[in-house]
N, C-alpha and C positions, 0 to 999 in steps of 0.2 A: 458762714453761708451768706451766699451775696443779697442781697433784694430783688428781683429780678419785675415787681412791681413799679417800681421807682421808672422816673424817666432814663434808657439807656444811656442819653446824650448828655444826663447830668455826671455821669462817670467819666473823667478825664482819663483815663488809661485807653478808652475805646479810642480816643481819637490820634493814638500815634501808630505805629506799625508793632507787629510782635514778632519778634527773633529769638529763637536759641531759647523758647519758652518765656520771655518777658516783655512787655507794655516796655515802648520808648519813644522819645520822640526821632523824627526825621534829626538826621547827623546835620543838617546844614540849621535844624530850627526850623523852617519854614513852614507857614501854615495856607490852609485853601479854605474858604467859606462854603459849609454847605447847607443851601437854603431849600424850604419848601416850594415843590413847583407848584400848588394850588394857592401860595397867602408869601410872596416874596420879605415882608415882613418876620416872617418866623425863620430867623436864623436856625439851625439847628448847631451846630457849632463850628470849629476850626479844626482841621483834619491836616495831620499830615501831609506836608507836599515831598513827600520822599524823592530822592533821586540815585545816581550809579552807586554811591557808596553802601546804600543801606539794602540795593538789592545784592549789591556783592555779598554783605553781608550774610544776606538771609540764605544765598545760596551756599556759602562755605557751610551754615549751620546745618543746612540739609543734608549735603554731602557726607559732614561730620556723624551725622543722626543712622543713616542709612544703611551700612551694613549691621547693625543692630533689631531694627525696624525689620529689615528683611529677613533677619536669622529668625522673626517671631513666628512665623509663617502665618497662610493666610485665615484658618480658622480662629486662633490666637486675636488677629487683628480685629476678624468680625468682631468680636466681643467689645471693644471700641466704639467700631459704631454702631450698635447696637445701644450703649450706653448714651451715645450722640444723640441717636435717633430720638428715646425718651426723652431727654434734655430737650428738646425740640418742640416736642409732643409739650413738652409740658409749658413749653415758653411759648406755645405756639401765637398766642395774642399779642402779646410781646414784639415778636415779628412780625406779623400782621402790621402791625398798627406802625414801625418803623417802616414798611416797607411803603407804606402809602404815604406818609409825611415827605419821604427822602425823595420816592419816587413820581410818587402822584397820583398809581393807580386808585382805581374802587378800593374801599375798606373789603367787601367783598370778592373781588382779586387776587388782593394781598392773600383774603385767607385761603384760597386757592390754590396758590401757590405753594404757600406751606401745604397743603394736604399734597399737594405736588413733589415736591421737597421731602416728605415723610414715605411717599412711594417709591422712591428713588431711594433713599436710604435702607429701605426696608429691601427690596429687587437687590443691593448692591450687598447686601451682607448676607444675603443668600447665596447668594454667588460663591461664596467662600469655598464649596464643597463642590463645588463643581469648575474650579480651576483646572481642568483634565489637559494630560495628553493624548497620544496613542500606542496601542504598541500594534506593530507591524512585523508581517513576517521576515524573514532576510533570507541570503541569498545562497547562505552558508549554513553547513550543518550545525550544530551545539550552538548558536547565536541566537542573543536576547536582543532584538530592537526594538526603539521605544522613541517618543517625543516627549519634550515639556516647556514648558514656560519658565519663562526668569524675566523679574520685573528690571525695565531699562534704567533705573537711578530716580535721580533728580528732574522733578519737571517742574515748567513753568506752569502756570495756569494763569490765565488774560481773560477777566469775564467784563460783559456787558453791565449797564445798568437798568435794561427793560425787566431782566428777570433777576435781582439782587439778589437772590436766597436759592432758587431754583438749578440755575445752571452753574453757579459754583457750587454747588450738592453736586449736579452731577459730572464735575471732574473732581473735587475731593475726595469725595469717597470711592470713587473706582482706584486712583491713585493709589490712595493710603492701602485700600486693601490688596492690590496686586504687590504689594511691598515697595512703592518708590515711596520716594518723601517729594516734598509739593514746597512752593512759593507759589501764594497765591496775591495777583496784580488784581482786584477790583478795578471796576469804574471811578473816580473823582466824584462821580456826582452822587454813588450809593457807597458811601463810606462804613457807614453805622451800619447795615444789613450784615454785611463781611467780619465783620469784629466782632458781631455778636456774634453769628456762627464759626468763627475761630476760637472764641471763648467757650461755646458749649463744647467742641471737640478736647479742648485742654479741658475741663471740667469733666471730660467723658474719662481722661485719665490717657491722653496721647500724651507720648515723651517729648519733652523739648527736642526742637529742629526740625522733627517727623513734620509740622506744619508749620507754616511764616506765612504773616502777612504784611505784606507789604504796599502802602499808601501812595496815592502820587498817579502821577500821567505819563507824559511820555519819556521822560525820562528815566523812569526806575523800570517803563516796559522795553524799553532798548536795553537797557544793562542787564537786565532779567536774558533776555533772546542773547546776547553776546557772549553770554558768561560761559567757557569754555565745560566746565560743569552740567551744564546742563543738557539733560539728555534730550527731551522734548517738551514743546510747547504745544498745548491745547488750548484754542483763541476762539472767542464765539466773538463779532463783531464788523467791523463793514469789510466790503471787498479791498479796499484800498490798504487798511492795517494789515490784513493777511496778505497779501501781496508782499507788502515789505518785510513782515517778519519772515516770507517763504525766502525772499533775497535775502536776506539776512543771515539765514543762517544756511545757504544753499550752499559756500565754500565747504564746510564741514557738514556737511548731506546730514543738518539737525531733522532728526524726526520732526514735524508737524500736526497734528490737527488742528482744520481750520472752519468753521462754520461761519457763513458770509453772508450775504444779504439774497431777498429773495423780492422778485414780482411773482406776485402768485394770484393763479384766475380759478374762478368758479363757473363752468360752463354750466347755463340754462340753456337743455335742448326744448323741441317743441312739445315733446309731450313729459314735461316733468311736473311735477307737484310745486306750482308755484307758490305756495303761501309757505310749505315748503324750504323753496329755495330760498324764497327773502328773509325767512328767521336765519338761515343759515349762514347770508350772506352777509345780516345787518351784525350779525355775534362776531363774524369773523373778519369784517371791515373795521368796526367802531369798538368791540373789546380791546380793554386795556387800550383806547386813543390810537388803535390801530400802529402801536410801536409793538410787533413781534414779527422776527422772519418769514415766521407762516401765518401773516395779517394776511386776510383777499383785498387787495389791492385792484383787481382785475373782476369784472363781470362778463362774461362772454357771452350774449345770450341771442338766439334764436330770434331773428329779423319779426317772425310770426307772433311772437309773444312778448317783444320787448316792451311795448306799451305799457302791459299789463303788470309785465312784473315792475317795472319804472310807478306805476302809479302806487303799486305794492309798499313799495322802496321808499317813495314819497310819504305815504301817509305812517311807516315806522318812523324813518328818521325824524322829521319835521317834530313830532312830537318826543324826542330823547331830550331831556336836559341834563345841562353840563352845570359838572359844580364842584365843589370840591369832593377826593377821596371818604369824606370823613360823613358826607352829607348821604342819609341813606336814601334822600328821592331821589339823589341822581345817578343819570345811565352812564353817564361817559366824565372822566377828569380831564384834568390838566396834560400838557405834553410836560417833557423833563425840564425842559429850558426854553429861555429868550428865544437863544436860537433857533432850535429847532420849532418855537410855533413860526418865527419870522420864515425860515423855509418855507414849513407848509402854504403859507397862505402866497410867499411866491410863485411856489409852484403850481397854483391853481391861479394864477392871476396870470402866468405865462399859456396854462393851458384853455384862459378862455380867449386870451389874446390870439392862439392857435384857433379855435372857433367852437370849443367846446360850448356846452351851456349846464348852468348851472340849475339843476334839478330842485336841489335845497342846501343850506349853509351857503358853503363859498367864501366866508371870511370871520374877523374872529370873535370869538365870544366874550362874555365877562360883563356885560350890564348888571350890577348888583351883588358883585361880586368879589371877592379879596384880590387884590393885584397879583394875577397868578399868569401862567402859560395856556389861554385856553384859547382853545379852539372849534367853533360850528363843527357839525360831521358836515361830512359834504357828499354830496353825489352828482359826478358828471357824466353828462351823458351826451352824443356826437362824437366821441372820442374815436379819433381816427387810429388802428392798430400800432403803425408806424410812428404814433404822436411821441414825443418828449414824456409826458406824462403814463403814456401805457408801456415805457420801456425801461422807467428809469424809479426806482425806491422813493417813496416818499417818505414813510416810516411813519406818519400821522393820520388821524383821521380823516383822508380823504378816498372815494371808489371814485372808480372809472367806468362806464360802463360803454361796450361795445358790442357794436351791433355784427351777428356773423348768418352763413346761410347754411344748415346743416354742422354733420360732426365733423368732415373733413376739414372744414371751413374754420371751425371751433377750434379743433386741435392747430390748423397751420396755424390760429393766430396767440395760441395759450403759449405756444414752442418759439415762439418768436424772441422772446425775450434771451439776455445773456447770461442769467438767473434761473433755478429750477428745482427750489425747497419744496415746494408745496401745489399738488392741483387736485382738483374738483370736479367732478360731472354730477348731475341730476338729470336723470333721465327713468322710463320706468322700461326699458328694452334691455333686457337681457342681454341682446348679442353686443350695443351700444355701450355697456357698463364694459364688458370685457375687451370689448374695439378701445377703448377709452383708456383704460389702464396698460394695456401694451404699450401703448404709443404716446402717452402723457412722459415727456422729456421732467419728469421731477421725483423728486425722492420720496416724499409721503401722498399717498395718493388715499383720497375719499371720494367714496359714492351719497350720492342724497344725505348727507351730514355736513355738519362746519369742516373749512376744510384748515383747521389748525393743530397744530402740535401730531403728539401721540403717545403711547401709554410709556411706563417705564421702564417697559421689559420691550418694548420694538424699538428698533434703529430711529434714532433723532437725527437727519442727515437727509440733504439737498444731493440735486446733480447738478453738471457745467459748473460753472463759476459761482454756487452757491456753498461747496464742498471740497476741501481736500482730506484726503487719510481717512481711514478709521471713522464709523460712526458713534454716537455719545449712546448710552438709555437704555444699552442691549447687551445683550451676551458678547457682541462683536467690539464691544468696545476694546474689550480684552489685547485687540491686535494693536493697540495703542500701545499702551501702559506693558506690555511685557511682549519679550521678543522669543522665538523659537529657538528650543537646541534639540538637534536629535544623537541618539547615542546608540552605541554597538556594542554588548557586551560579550564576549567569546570565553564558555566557561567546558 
């Protein structure tokens, strides 16, 4: 029995890829550094830079694996993750604590997420008994009609590094238990999060192949999307990647799911509960550094009230410190990387150049601090609808705040963008809440709440060009992972 105490990254099998059930390294050798984004001095270790060879790999093993996996059916399978799930449960600290090192979230985030991570597992193995079809009547005498499901093969799976444990939970284990076998592509930059949860699933007692993971950037996720094998790919990550893996695999009409990037606003009408709105608005701008699709990027707020909630806004944010994951007074961490704090702080240095003004923050942080990725929250406010900045992702800790007149006003400028994960109204008008939800152009929609995420059992899924196929977290995901047959029986 392993130690699961111990630091994960002093185990050198974590850091190659696993295939066909076994720890190996990248076929070329090649390794990638992955550092802490709060304390750039804390190497965590060297990681596979996998490439085409080693996803072909991974994918022959799954192919190999799959009509076995499938003959187990899918109550059979629950039992798997179920056994995942406890592993989970029980390493839950374990994760936590890699998820903030690799990542940089709050220590309190990370655990989050795992409780996140454990809802999702738990929602997805119930599921089991309720893989239904239908039967229907037909059109002829003596005849049985009926529908059902059959899982599509082999899939890829392409996750982010905002949520390293969370959203590859939820393409694994809807995978596994609809009966495909998976290659799962992490991020580069959460290497460790991914291995660990491929090791709890083989520890749970999945057969070799049924799951790979496979290390690396863009090269092992092109060989992954090409490999004629492969049935579909489900990608959480920017609008640009899914685009190309849609081309990609658009000769051979590959299945896709694709979850992309989001601008998403919080409209303040004039008569909402503004103390309110601004807890809502600060959890859901500056949680987790403002790196999640359904971050509020966007404040839409009532010309009447805007002062007020802006002074609101002011006196949270100004007092939030930034600090490391690990430190328990602080409100907000690190971003992932160099680069992305270097973005952020461009992008608010072009949008005061535009003529915004900057409320609080505005550039970056770290006085006293470990040489890490950090960045001020920021809030700007003159933000012109049509600006650079209220149309385009930041993906860090920065709001926008914009001034509208009414809901019509609110809504043409929420719908503006060419993104539509996530919106928001606070209002306390009845007929406004449901005017509001009609016509909000985005896939999860909140009244007087944060407007992020959602539970594990409702659709996780954008509209326009935030979404393609099938949504993740729900019952519906099912239309992913396994495809329709219907049948005529004549007895």
């Amino acid at each position: 029995m392993r130690d699961h105490t111990a630091d994960p990254a002093d185990r050198p099998e974590l850091r190659g890829d696993f295939i066909d059930g076994r720890w190996r390294p990248a076929e070329s050798g090649r390794t990638r550094p992955n550092a802490n984004p709060a304390d750039a001095s804390d190497v965590i270790g060297e990681f596979a830079e996998s490439g085409g060879a080693d996803a072909d790999d991974a994918v022959e093993a799954a192919a190999r694996a799959w009509p076995a996996w499938r003959e187990l059916g899918p109550i059979a399978r629950a039992a798997h993750l179920r056994r995942a799930e406890a592993l989970l449960r029980e390493r839950a600290e374990e994760f936590a604590r890699t998820i903030t090192r690799e990542q940089g979230k709050l220590l309190s985030e990370a655990r989050g997420e795992v409780e996140r991570a454990l809802a999702i597992m738990d929602f997805t193995a119930g599921e089991a008994r309720r893989l239904n079809g239908a039967t229907t009547p037909a059109e002829e005498p003596r005849t049985f009609a009926f529908t059902f499901r059959r899982p599509i093969g082999v899939t890829g799976l392409i996750t982010p590094w905002n949520f390293p444990l969370a959203i590859p939970v939820w393409k694994v284990a809807p995978a596994l238990l609809s009966g495909c076998t998976a290659v799962l592509k992490p991020s580069p930059f959460t290497p460790l999060t991914a291995a660990l949860l491929v090791q709890a699933f083989t520890d749970a007692g999945v057969p070799p192949g049924v799951l790979n993971l496979v290390q690396g950037d863009r090269a092992a996720g092109e060989a992954l999307v090409a490999h004629p094998a492969v049935a579909g790919v489900s990608f959480t990550g920017s609008l640009q990647v899914g685009r190309a893996i849609h081309r990609a695999g658009a000769d051979r009409l590959l299945r896709t799911q694709l979850e992309l990037g989001g601008k998403n606003a919080v409209l303040v009408l004039d008569d909402a509960d503004l103390d309110r709105a601004a807890d809502a608005i600060v959890h859901g701008a500056f949680g987790q550094s403002g790196q999640r699709c359904s971050a509020t990027s966007r404040a839409v707020v009532d010309a009447s009230v805007e002062e007020a909630l802006l002074e609101r806004l002011r006196k949270r944010v100004a007092g939030m410190r930034v600090g490391p994951g690990t430190d328990p007074a602080a409100d907000i961490g690190p971003v992932v990387t160099p680069e992305r704090r270097a973005a952020c702080l461009d992008a608010v240095d072009r949008a005061v150049r535009a003529g915004a003004r900057v409320v609080c923050g505005g550039g970056p942080a770290g006085e006293g601090l470990p040489d890490g990725n950090y960045v001020a929250p920021t809030v700007l406010a003159g933000v012109g609808a049509d600006a650079e900045i209220a149309q385009e992702e930041v993906f860090g800790p920065v709001l926008s705040v914009i001034s509208c007149s009414g809901l019509d006003d609110a809504l043409r400028i929420a719908n503006s963008v060419r993104y539509g994960m996530s919106g928001t109204v606070f209002t306390s008008d009845t007929a406004r809440i449901f005017e509001a939800l009609d016509r909000f152009e985005a896939g999860m929609l909140h009244v007087n709440r944060p407007g992020v995420g959602a539970y594990a059992h409702l659709p996780h899924m954008g509209s326009k060009l935030s979404q393609y196929g099938a949504p993740e977290c729900s019952p519906q995901v099912w239309d992913f992972y396994t495809e329709w047959r219907s049948a005529c029986i004549s007895y």
